[in-house]
CHARMM-style PDB file with segment names, atoms N, HN, CA, C and O in Angstrom:
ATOM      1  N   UNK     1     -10.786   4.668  -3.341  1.00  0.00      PROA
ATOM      2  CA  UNK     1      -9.856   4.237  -4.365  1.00  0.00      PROA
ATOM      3  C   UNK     1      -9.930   2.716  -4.469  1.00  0.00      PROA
ATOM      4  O   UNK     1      -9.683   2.098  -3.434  1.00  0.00      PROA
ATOM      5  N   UNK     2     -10.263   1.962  -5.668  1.00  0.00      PROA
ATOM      6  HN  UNK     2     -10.464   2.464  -6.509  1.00  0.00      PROA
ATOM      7  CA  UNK     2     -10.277   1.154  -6.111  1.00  0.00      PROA
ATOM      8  C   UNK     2      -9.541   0.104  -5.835  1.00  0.00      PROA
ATOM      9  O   UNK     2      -9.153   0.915  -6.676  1.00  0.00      PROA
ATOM     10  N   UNK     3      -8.620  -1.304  -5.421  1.00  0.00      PROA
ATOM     11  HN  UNK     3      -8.935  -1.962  -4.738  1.00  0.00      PROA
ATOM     12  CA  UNK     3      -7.632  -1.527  -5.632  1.00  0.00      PROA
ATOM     13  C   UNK     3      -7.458  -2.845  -7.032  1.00  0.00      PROA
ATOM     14  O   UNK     3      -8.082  -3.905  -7.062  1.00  0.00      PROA
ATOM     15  N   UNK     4      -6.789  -2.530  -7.716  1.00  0.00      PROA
ATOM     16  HN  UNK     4      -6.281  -1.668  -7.691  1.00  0.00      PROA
ATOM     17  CA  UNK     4      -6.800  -3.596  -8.508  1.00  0.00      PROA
ATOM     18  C   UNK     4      -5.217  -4.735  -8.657  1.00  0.00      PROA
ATOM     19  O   UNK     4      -4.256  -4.522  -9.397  1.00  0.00      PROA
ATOM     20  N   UNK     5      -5.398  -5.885  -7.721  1.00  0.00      PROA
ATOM     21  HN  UNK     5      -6.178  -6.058  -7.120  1.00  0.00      PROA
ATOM     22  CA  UNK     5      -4.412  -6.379  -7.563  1.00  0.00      PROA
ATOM     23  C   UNK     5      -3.379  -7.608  -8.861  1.00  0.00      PROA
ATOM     24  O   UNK     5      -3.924  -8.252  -9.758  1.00  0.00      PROA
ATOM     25  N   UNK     6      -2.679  -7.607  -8.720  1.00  0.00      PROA
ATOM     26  HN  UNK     6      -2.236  -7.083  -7.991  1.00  0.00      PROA
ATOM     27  CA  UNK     6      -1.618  -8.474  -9.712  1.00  0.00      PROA
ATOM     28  C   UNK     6      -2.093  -9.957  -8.775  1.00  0.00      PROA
ATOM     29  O   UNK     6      -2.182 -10.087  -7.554  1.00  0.00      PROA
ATOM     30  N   UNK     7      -2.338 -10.940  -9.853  1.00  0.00      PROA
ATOM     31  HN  UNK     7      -2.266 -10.835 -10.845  1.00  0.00      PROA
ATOM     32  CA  UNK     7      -2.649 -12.526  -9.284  1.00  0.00      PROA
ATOM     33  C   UNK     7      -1.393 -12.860  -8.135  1.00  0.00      PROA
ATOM     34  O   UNK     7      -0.234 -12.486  -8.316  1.00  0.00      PROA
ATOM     35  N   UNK     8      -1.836 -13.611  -6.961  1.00  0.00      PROA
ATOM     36  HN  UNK     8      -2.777 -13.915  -6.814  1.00  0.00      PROA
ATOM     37  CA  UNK     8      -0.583 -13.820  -6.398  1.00  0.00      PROA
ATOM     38  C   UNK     8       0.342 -13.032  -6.051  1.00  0.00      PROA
ATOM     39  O   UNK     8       1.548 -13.208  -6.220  1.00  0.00      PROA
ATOM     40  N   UNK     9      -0.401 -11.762  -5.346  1.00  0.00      PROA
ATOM     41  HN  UNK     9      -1.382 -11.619  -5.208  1.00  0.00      PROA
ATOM     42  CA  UNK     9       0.576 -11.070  -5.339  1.00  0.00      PROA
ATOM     43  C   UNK     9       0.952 -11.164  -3.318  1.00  0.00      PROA
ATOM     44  O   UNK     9       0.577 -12.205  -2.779  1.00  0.00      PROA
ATOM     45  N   UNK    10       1.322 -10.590  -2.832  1.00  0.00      PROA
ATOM     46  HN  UNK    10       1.627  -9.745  -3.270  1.00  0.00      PROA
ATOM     47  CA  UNK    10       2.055 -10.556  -0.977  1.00  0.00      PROA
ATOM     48  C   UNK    10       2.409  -9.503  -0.657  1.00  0.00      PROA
ATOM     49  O   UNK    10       3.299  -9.036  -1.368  1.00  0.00      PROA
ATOM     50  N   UNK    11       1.984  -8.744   0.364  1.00  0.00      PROA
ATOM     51  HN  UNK    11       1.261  -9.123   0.942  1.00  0.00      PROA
ATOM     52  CA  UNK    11       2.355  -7.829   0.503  1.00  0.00      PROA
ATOM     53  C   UNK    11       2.095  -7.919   2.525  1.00  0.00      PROA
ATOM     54  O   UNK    11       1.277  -8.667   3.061  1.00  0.00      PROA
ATOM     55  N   UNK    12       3.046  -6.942   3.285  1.00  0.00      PROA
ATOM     56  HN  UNK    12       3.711  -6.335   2.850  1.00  0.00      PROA
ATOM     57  CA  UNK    12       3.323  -7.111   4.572  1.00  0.00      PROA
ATOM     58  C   UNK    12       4.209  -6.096   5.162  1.00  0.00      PROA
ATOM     59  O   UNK    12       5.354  -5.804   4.815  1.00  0.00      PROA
ATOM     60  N   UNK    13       3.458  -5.582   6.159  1.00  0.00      PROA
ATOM     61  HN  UNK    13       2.528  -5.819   6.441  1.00  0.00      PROA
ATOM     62  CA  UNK    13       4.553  -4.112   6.321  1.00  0.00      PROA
ATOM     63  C   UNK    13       4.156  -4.747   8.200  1.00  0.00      PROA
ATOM     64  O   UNK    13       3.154  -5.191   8.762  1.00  0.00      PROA
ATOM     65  N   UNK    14       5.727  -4.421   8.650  1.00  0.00      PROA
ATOM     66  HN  UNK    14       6.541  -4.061   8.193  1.00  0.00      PROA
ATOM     67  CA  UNK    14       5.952  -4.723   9.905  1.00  0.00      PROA
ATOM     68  C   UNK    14       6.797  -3.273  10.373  1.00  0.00      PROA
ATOM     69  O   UNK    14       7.520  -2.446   9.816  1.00  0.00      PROA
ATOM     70  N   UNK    15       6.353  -3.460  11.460  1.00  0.00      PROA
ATOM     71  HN  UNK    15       5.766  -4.132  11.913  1.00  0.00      PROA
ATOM     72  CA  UNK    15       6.939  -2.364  12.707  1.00  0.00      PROA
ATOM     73  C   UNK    15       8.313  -2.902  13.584  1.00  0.00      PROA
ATOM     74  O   UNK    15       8.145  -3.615  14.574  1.00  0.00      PROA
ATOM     75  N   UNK    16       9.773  -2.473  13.107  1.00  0.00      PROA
ATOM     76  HN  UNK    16       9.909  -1.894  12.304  1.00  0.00      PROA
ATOM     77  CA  UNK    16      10.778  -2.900  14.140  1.00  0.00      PROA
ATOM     78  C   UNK    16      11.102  -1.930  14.839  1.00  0.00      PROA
ATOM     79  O   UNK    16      11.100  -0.912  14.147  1.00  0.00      PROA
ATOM     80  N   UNK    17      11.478  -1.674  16.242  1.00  0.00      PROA
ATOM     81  HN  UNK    17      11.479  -2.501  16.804  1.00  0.00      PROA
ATOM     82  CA  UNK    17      12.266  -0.681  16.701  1.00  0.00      PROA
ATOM     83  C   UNK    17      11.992   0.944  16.131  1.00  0.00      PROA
ATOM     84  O   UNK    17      12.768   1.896  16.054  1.00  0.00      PROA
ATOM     85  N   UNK    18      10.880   0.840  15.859  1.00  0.00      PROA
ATOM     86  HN  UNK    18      10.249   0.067  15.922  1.00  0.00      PROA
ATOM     87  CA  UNK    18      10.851   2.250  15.340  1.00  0.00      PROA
ATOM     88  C   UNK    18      10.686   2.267  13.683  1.00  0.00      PROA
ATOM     89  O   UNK    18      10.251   3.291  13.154  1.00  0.00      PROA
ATOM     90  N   UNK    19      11.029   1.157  12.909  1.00  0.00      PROA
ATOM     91  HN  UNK    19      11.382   0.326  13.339  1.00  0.00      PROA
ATOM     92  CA  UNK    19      11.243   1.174  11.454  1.00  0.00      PROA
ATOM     93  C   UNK    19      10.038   0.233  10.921  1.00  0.00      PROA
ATOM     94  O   UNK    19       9.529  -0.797  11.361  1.00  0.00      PROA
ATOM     95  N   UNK    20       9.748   1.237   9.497  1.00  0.00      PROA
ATOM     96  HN  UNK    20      10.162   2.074   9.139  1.00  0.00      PROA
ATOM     97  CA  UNK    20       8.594   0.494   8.943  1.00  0.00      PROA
ATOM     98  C   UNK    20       9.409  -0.717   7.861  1.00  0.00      PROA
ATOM     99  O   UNK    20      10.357  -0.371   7.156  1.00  0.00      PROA
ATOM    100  N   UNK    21       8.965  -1.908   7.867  1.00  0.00      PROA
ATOM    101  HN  UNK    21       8.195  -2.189   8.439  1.00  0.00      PROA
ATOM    102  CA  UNK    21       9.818  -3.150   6.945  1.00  0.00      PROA
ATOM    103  C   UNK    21       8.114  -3.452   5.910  1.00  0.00      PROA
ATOM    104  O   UNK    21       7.033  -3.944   6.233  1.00  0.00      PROA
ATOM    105  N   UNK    22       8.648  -2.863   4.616  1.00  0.00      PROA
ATOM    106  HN  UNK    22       9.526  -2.464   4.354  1.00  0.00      PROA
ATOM    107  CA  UNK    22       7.362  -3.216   3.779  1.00  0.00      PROA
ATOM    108  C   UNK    22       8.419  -4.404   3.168  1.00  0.00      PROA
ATOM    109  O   UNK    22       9.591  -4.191   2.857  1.00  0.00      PROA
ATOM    110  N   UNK    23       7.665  -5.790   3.067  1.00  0.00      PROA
ATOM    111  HN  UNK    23       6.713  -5.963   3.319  1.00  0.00      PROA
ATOM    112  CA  UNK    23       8.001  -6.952   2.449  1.00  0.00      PROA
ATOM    113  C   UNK    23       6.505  -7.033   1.283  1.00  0.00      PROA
ATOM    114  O   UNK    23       5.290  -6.929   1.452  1.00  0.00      PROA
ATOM    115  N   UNK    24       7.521  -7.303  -0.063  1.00  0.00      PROA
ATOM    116  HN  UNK    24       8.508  -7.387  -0.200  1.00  0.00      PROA
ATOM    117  CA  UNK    24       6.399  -7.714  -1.257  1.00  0.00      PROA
ATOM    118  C   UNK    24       6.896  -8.964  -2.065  1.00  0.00      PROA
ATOM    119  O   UNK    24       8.061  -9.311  -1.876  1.00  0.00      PROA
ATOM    120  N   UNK    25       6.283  -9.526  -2.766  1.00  0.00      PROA
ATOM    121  HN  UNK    25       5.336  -9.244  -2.920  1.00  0.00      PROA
ATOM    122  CA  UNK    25       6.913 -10.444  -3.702  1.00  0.00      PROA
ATOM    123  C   UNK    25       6.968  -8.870  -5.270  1.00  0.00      PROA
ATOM    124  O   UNK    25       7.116  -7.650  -5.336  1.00  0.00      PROA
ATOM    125  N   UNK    26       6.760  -9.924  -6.095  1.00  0.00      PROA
ATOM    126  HN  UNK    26       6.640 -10.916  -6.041  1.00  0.00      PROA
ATOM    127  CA  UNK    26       7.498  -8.815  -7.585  1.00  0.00      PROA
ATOM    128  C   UNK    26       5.781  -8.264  -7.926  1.00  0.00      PROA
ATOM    129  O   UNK    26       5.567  -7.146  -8.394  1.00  0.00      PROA
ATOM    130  N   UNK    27       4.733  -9.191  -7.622  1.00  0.00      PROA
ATOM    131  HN  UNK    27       4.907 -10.100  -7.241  1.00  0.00      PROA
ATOM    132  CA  UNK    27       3.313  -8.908  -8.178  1.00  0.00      PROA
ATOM    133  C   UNK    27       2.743  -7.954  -6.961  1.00  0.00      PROA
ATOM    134  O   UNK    27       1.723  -7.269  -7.030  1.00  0.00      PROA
ATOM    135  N   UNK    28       3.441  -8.041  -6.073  1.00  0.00      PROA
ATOM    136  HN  UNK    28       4.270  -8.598  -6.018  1.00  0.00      PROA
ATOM    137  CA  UNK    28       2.642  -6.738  -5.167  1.00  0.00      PROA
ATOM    138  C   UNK    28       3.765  -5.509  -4.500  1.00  0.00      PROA
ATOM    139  O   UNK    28       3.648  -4.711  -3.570  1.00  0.00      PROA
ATOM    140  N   UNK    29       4.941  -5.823  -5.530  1.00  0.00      PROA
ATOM    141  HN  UNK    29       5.036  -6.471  -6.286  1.00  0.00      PROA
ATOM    142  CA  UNK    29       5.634  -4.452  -5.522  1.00  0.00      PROA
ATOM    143  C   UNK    29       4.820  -4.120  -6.872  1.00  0.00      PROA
ATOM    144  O   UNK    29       3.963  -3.316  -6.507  1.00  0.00      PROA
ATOM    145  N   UNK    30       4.708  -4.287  -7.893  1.00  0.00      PROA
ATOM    146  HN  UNK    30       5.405  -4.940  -8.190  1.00  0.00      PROA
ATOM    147  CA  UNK    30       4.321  -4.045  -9.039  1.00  0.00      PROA
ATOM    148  C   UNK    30       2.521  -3.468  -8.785  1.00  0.00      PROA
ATOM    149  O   UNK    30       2.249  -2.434  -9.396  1.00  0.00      PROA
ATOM    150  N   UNK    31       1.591  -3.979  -8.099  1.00  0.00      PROA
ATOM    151  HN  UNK    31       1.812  -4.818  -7.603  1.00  0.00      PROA
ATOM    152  CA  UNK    31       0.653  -3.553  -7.907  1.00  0.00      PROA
ATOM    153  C   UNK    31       0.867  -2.326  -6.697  1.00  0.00      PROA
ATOM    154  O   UNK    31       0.442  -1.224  -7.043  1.00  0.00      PROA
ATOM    155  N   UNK    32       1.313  -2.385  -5.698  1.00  0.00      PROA
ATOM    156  HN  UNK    32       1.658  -3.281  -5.417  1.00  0.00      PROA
ATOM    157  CA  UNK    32       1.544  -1.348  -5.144  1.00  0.00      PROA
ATOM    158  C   UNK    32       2.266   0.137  -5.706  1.00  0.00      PROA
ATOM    159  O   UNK    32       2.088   1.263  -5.240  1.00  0.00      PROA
ATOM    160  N   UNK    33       3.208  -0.305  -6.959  1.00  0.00      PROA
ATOM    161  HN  UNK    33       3.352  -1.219  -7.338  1.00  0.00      PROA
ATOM    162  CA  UNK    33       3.598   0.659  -7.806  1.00  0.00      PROA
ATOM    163  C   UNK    33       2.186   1.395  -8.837  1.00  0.00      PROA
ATOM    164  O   UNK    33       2.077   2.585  -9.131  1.00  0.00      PROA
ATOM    165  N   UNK    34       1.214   0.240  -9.234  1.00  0.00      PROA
ATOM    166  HN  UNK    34       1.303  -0.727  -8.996  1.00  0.00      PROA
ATOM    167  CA  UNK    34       0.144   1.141  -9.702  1.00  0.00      PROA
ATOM    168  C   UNK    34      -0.352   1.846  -8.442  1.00  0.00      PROA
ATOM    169  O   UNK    34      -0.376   3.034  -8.762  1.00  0.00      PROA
ATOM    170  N   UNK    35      -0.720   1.745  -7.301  1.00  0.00      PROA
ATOM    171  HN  UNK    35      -0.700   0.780  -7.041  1.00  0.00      PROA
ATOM    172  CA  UNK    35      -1.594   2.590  -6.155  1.00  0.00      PROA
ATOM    173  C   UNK    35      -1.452   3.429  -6.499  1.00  0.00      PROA
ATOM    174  O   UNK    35      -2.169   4.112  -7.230  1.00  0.00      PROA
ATOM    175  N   UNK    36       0.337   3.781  -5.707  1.00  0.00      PROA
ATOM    176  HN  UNK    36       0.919   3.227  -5.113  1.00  0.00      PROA
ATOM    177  CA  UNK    36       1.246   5.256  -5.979  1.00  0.00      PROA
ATOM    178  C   UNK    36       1.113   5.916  -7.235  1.00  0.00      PROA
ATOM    179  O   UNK    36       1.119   7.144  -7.321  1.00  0.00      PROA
ATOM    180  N   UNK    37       0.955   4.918  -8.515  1.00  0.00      PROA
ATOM    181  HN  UNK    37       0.950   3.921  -8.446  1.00  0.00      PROA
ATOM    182  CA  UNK    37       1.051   6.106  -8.962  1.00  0.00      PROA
ATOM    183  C   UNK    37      -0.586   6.452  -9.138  1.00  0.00      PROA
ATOM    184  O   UNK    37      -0.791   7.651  -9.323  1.00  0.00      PROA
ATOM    185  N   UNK    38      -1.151   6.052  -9.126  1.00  0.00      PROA
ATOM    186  HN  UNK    38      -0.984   5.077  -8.976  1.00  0.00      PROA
ATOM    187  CA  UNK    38      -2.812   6.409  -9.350  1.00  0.00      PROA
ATOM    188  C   UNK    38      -3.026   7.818  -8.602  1.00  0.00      PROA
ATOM    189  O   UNK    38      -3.419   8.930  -8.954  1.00  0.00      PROA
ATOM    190  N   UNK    39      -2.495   7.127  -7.172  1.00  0.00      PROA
ATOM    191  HN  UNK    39      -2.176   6.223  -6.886  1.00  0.00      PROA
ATOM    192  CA  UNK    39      -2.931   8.372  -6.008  1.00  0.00      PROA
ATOM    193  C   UNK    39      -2.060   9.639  -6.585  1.00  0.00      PROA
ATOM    194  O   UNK    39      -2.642  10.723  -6.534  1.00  0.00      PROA
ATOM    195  N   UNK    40      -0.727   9.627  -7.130  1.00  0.00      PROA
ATOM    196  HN  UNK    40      -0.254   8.746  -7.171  1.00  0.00      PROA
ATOM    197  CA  UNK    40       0.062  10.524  -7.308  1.00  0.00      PROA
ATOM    198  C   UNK    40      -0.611  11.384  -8.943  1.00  0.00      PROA
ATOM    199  O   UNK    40      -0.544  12.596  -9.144  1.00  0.00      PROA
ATOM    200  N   UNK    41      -1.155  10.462  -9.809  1.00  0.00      PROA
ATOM    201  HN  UNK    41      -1.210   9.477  -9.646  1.00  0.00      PROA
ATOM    202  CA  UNK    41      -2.099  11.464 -11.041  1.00  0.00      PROA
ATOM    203  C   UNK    41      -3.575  11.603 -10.618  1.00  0.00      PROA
ATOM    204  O   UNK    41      -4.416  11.478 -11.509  1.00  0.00      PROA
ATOM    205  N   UNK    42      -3.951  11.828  -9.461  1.00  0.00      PROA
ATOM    206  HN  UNK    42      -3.269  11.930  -8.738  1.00  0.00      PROA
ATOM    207  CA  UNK    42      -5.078  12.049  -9.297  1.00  0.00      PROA
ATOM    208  C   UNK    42      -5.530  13.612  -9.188  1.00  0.00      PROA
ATOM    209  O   UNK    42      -4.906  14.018  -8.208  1.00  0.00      PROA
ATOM    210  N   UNK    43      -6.199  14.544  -9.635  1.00  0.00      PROA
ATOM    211  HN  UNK    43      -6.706  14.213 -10.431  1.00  0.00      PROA
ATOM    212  CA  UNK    43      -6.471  15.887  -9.747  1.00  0.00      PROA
ATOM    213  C   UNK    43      -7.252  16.274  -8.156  1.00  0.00      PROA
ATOM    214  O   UNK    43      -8.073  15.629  -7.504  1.00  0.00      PROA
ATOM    215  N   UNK    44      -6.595  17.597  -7.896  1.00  0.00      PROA
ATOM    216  HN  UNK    44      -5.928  18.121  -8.426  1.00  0.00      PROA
ATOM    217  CA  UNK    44      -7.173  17.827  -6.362  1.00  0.00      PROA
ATOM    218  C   UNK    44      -6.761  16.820  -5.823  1.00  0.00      PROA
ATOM    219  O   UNK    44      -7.707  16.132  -6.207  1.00  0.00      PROA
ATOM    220  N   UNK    45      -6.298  16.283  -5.386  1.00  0.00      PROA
ATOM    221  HN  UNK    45      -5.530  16.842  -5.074  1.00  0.00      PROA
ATOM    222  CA  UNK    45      -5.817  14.923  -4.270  1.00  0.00      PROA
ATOM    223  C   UNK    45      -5.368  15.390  -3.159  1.00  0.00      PROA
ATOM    224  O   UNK    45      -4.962  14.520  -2.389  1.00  0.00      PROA
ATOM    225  N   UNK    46      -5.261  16.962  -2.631  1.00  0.00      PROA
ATOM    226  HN  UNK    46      -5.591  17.669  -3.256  1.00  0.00      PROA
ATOM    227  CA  UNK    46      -4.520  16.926  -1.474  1.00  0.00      PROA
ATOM    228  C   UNK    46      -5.312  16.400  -0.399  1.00  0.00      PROA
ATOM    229  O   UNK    46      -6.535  16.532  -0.344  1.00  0.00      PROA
ATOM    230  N   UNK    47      -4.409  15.631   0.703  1.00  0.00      PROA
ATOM    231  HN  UNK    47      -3.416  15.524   0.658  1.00  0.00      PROA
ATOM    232  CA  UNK    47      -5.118  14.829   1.440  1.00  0.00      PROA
ATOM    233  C   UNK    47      -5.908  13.083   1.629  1.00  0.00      PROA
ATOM    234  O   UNK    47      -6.305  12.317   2.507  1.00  0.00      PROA
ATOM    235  N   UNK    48      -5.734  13.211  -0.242  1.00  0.00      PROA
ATOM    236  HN  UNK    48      -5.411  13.834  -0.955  1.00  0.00      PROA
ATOM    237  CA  UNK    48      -6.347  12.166  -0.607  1.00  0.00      PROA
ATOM    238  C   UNK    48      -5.244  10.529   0.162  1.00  0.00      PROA
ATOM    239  O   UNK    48      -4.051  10.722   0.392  1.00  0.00      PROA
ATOM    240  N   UNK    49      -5.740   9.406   0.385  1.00  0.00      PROA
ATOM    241  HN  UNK    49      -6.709   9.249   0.198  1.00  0.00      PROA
ATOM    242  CA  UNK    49      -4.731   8.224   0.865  1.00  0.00      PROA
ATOM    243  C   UNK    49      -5.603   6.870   0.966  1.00  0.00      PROA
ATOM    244  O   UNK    49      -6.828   6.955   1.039  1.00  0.00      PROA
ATOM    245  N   UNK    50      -5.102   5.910   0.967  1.00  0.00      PROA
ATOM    246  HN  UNK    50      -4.106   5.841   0.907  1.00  0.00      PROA
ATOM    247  CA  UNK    50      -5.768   4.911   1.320  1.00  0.00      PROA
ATOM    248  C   UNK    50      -4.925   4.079   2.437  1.00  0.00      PROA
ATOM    249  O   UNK    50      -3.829   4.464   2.845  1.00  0.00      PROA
ATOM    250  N   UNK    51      -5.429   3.150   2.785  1.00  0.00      PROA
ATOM    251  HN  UNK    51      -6.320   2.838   2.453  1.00  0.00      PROA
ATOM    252  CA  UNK    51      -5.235   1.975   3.928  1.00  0.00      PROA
ATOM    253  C   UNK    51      -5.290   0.806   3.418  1.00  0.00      PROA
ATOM    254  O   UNK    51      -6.155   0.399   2.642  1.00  0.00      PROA
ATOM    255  N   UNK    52      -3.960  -0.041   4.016  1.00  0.00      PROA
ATOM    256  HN  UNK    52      -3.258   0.289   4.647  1.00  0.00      PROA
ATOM    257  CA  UNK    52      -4.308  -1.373   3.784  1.00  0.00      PROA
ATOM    258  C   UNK    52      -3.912  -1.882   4.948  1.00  0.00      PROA
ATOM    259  O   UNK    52      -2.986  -1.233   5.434  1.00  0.00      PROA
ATOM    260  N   UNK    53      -4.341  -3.015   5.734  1.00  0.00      PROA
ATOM    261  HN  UNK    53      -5.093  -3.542   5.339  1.00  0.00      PROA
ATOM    262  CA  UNK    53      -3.872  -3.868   6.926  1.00  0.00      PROA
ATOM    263  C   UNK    53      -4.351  -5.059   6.278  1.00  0.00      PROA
ATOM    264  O   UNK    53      -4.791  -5.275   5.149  1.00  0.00      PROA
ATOM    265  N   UNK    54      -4.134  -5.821   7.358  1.00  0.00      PROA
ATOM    266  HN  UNK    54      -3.777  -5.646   8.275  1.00  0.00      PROA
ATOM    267  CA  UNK    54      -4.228  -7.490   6.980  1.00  0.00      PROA
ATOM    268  C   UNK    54      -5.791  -7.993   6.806  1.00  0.00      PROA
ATOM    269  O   UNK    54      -6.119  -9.145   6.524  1.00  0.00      PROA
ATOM    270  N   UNK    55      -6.739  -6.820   7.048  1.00  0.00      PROA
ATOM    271  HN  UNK    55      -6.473  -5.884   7.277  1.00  0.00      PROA
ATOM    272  CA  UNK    55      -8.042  -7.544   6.267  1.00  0.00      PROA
ATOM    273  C   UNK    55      -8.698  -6.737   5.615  1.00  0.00      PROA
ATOM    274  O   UNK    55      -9.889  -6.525   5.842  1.00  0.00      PROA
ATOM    275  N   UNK    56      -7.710  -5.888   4.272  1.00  0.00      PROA
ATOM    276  HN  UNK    56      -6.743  -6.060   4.088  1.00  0.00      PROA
ATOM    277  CA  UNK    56      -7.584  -5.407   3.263  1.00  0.00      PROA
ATOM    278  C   UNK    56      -6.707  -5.343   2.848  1.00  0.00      PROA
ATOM    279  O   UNK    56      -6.184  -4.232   2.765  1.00  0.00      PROA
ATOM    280  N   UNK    57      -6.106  -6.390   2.397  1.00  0.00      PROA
ATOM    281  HN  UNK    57      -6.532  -7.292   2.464  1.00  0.00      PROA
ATOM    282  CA  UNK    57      -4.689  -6.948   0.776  1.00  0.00      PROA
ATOM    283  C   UNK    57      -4.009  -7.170   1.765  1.00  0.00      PROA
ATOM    284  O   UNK    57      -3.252  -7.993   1.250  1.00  0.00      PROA
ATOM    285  N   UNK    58      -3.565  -7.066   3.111  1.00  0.00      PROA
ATOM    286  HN  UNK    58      -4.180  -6.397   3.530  1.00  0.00      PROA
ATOM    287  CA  UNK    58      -1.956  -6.932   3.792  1.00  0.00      PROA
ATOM    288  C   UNK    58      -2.373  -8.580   4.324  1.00  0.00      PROA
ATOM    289  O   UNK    58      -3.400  -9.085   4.777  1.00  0.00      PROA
ATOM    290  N   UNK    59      -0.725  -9.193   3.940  1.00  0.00      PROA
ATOM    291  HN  UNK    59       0.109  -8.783   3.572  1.00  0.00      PROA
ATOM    292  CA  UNK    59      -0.758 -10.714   5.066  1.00  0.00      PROA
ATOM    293  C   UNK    59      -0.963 -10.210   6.401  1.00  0.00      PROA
ATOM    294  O   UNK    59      -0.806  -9.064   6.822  1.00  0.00      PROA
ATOM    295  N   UNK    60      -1.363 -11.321   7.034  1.00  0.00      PROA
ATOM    296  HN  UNK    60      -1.490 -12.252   6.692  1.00  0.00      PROA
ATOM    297  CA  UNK    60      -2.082 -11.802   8.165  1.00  0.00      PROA
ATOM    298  C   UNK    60      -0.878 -11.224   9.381  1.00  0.00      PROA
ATOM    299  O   UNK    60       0.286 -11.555   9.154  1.00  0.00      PROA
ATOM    300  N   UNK    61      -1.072 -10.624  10.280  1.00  0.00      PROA
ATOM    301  HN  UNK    61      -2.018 -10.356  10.465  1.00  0.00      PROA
ATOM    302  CA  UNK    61      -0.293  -9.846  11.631  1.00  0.00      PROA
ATOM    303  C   UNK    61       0.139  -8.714  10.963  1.00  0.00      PROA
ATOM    304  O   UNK    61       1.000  -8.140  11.629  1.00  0.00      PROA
ATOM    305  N   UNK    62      -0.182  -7.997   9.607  1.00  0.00      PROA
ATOM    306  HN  UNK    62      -0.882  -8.464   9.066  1.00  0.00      PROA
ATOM    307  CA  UNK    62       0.530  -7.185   9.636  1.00  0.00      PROA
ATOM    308  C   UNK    62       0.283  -5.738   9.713  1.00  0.00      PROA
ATOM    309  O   UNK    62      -0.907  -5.510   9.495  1.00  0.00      PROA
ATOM    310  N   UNK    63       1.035  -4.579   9.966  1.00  0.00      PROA
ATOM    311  HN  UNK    63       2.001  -4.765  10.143  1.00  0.00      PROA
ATOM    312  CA  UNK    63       0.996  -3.582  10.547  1.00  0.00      PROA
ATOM    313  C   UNK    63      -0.176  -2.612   9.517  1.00  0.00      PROA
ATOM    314  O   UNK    63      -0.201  -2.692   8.289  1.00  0.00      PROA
ATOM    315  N   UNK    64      -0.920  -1.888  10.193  1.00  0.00      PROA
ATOM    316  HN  UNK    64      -0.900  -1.823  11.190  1.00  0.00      PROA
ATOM    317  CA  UNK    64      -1.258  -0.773   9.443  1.00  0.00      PROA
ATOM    318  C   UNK    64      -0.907  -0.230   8.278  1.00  0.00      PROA
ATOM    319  O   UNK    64      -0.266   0.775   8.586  1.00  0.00      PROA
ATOM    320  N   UNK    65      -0.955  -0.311   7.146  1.00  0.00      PROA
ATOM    321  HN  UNK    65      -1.476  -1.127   6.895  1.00  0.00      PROA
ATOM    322  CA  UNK    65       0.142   0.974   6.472  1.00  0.00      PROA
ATOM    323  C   UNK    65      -0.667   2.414   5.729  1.00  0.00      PROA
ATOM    324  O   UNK    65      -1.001   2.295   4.550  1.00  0.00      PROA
ATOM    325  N   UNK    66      -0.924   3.585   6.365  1.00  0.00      PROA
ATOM    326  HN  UNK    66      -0.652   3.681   7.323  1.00  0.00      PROA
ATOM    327  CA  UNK    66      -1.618   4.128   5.486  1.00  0.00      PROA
ATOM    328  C   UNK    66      -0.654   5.339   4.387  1.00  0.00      PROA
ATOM    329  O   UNK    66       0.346   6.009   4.647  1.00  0.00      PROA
ATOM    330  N   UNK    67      -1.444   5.229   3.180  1.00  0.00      PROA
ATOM    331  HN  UNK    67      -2.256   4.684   2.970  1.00  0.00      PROA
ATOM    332  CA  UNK    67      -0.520   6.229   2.121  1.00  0.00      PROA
ATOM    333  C   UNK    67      -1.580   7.479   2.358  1.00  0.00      PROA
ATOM    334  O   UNK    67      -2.806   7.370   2.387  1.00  0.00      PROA
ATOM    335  N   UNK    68      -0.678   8.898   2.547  1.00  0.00      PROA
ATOM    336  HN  UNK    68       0.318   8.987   2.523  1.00  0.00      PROA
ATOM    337  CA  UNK    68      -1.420   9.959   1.885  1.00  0.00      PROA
ATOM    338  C   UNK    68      -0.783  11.107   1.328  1.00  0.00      PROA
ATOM    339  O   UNK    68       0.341  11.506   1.632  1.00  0.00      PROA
ATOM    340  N   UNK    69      -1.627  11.662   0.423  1.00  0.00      PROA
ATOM    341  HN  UNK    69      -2.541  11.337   0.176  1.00  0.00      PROA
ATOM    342  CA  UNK    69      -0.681  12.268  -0.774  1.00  0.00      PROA
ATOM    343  C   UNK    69      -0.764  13.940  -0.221  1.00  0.00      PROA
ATOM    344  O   UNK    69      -1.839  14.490   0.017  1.00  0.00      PROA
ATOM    345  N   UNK    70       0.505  14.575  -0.079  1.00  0.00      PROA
ATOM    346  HN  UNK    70       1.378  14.128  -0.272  1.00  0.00      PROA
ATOM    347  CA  UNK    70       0.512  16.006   0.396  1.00  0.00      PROA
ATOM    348  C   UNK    70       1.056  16.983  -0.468  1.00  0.00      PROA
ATOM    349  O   UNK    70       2.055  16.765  -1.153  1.00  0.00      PROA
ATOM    350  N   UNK    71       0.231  18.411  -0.461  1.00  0.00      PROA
ATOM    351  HN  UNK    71      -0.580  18.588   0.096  1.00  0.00      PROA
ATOM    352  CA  UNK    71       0.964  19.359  -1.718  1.00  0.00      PROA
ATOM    353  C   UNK    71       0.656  20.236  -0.843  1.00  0.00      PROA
ATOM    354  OT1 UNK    71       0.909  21.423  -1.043  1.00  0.00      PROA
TER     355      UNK     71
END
């Protein structure tokens, strides 16, 4: 899956105590809103997901985050 990002956009998902903290500015809630929905109109997709960490789109220390789509 492709990613096509909004200029300037931030994105950062941290691990507290057990809880996932996704931090975005407005251009990478807004690009992360296209992912979801891409992955979510995709035909046959069960299973389908992608990954992002910090050396693919995620700021720098930050946690794993992977999406995957289940039916």
């Amino acid at each position: 899956m492709e990613f096509d990002w909004m200029d300037d956009f931030s994105v950062a998902v941290e691990v507290v105590a057990g809880s996932v903290i996704l931090k975005a500015n407005r251009e990478g809630l807004l690009s992360l809103a296209r992912h979801f929905t891409r992955l979510a109109e995709e035909k046959d997709a069960k299973g389908a997901h992608f990954h992002l960490d910090e050396f693919n789109s995620l700021e720098e220390g930050s946690a794993e985050l992977i999406v995957e789509r289940m039916e």
